[in-house]
ZALUMMAR-113927 format. One line per field, with one value per residue (C-alpha): residue number from 0; x, y negated, z. Coordinates in nm, 2 decimals. Last residue first. Layout:
dotor	[NUM_...]
u	[X_...]
v	[Y_...]
w	[Z_...]
REM end
This chain:
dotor	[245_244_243_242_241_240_239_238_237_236_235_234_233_232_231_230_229_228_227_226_225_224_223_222_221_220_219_218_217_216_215_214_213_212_211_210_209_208_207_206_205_204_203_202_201_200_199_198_197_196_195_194_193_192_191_190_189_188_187_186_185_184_183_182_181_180_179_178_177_176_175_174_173_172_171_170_169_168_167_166_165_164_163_162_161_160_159_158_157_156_155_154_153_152_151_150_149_148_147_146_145_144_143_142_141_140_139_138_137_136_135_134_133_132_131_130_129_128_127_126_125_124_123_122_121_120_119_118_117_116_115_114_113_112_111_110_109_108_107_106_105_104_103_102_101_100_99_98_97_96_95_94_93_92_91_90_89_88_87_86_85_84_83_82_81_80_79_78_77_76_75_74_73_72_71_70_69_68_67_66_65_64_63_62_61_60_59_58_57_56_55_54_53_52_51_50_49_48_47_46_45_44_43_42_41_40_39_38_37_36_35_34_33_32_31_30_29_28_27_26_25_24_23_22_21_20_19_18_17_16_15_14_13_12_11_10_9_8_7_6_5_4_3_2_1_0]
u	[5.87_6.05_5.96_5.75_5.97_6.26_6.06_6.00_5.68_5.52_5.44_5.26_5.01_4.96_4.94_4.67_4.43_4.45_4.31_4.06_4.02_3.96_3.71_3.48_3.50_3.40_3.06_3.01_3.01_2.84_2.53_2.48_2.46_2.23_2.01_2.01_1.93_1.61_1.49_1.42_1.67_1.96_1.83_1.84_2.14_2.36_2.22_2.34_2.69_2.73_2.58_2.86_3.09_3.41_3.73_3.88_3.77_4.13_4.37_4.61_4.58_4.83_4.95_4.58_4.38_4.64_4.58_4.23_4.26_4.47_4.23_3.94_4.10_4.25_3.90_3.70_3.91_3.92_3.53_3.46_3.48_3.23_3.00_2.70_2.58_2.58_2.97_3.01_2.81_2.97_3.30_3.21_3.10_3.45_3.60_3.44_3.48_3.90_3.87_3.69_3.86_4.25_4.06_3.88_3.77_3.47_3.20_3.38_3.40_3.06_2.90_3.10_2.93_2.61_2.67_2.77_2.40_2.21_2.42_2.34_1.96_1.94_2.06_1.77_1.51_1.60_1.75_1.70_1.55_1.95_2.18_2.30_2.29_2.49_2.77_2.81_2.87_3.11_3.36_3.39_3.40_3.69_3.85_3.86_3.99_4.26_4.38_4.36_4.56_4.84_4.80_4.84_5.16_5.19_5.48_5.41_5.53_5.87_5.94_6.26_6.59_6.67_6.38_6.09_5.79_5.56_5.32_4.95_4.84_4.69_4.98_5.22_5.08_5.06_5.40_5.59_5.36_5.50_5.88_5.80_5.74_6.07_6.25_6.17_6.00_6.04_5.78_6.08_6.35_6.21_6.08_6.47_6.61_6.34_6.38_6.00_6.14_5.95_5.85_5.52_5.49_5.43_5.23_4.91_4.69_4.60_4.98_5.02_4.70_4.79_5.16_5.00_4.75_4.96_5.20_4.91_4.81_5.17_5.19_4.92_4.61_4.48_4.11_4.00_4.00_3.80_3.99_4.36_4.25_4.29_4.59_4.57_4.79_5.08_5.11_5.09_5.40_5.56_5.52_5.63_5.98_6.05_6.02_6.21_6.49_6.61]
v	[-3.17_-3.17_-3.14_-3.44_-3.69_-3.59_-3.64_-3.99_-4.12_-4.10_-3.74_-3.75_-3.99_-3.77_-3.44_-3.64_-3.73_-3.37_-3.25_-3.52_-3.45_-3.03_-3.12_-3.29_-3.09_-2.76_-2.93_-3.10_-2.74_-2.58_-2.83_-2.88_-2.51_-2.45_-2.78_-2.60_-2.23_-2.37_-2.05_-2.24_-2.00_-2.09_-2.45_-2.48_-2.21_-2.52_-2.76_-2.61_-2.53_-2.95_-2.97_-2.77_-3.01_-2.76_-2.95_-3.23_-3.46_-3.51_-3.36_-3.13_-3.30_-3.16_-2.82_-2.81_-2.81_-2.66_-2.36_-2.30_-2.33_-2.06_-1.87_-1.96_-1.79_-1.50_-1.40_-1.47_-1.20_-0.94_-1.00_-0.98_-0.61_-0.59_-0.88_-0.75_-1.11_-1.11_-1.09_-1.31_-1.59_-1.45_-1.52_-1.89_-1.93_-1.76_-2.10_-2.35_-2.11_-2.07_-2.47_-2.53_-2.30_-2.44_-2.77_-2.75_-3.08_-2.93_-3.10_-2.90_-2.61_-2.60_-2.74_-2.44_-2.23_-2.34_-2.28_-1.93_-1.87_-2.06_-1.80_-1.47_-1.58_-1.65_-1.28_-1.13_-1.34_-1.21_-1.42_-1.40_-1.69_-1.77_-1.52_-1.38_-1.74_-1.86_-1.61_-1.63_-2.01_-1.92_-1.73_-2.05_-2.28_-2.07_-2.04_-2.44_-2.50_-2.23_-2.43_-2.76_-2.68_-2.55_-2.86_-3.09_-2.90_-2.60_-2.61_-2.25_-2.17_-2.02_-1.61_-1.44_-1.55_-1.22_-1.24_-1.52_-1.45_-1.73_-1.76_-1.78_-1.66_-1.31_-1.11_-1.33_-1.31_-0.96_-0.94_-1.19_-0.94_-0.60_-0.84_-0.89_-0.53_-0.45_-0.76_-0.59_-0.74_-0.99_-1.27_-1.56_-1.30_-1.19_-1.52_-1.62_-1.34_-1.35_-1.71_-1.90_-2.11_-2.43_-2.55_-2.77_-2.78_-2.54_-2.72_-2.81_-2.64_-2.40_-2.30_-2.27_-2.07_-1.79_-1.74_-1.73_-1.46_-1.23_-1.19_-1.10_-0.83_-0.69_-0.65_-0.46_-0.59_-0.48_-0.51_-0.82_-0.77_-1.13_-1.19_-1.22_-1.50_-1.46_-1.55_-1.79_-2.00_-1.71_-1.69_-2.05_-2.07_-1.82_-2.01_-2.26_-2.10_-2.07_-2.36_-2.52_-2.25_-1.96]
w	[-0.04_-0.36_-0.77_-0.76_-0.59_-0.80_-1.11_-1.08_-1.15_-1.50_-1.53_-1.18_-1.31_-1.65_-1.39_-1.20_-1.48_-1.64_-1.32_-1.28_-1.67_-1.66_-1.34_-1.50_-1.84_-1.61_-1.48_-1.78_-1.94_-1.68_-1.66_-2.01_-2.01_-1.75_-1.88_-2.24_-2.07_-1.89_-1.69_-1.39_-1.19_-1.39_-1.41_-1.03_-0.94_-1.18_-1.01_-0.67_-0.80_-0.90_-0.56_-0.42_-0.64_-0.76_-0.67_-0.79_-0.50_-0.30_-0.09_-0.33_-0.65_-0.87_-0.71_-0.57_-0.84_-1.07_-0.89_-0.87_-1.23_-1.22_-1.00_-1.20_-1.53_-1.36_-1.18_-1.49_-1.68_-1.42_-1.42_-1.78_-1.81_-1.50_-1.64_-1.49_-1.47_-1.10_-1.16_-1.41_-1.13_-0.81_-1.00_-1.05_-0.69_-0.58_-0.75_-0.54_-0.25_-0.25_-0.33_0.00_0.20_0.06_0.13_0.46_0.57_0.79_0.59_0.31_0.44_0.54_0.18_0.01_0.28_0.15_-0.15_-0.15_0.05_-0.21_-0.46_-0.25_-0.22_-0.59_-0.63_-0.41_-0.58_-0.91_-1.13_-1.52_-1.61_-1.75_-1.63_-1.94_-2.11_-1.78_-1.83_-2.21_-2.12_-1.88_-2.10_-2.38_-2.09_-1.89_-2.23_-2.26_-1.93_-1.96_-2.24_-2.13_-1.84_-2.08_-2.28_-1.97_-1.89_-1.64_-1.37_-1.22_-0.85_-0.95_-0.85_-0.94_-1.15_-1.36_-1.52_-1.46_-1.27_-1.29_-0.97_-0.93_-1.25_-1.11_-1.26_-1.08_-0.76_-0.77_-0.84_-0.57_-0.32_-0.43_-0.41_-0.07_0.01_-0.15_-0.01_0.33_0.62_0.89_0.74_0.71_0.67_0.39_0.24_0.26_0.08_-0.18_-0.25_-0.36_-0.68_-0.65_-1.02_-0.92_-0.55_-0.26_0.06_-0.16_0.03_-0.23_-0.25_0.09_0.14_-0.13_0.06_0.35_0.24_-0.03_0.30_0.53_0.30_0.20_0.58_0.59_0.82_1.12_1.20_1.42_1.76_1.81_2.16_2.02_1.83_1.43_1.24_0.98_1.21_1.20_0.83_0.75_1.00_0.81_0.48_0.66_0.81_0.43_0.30_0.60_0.47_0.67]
REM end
């Protein structure tokens, strides 16, 4: 079994609840898609790893069949790049790729706030406040895979508050990629969504003032497009042995 490997399965056992909360069971596709989610929002998988089937198996103790479930769904939300006949690589995006997604999750989210904008009902302030304020938690608490797992739940909340069901699936693949290059890139510092960023944004939503909302989202969004961008340009430029191992 690789080191790769045995971490993954180590991520897999401390996510694990005490044996005194009785939490509910979980599949083993479930707790798979989990540690394999947290190690790449923590930073542990870097750009262009191929994840081995034979040694992930062994690594969780199940089949390559339930792994290979797992490998898919992952793909399909962004998180990995399937590749045929060579399996599963974490994605190795360039600064035009990042760009991209950047510039469709401002085209998507400005539809979002218009829809939203002075039209918040107590109830639905209430869940955003609350969103935020476990944003703020995991932060204060130093929880980055938590903290960046928020940031971009915030933006979900908001499409789907909106009524955006179509839009949803689409939200959910944008953020998550972006989620992604977050933490490939820049896996312990302040990329990540602001919670008082978030808590402007509930402000002008709420105040009805759709040019402040707006301003708000989109510098919100270009923010964190350069920190990203800045940190793949300083990565390009060191030695590509260093970035491509652990």
């Amino acid at each position: 079994m690789t080191t790769r490997a045995r971490r993954l399965s180590s991520t897999a056992e401390t996510a694990s609840p005490a044996v005194g909360d009785a939490p509910e069971p979980i599949s083993v596709e479930e707790r798979i898609y989990a540690s394999i989610t947290a190690a790449l929002l923590q930073g542990k998988l870097r750009p262009g790893t191929q994840l081995v089937e034979r040694d992930l198996a062994a690594a969780f103790g199940c089949t390559r069949g339930a792994l290979r479930k797992v490998l898919a769904r992952l793909g399909f939300e962004g998180k990995l790049v399937q590749e045929a006949h060579r399996g599963a690589f974490v994605p190795a995006p360039s600064e035009e790729d990042i760009r991209q997604v950047y510039r469709a999750r401002q085209i998507v989210e400005a539809g979002v706030v218009a829809a939203l904008c002075g039209a918040l009902t107590a109830q639905q302030k209430r869940r955003l406040t609350a969103h935020v304020r476990q944003e703020e938690k995991a932060q204060h608490a130093g929880r980055v895979d938590e903290t960046v797992r928020l940031a971009g739940q915030f933006h979900v909340l908001l499409t789907e508050l909106a009524g955006g069901t179509e839009l949803l699936g689409l939200v959910m693949q944008l953020v998550g990629k972006t989620e992604l290059y977050k933490a490939l890139y820049d896996p312990s510092k302040g990329s990540t969504c602001s919670a008082d960023e978030h808590a402007q944004i509930i402000a002008a939503l709420d105040a009805g003032r759709l040019h402040a909302a707006l301003d708000a989202m989109r510098v919100h969004l270009e923010d964190l497009e350069e920190r990203v961008v800045q940190q793949v340009r300083l990565q390009s430029g060191s030695n590509p042995g260093a970035l491509f191992s652990e």
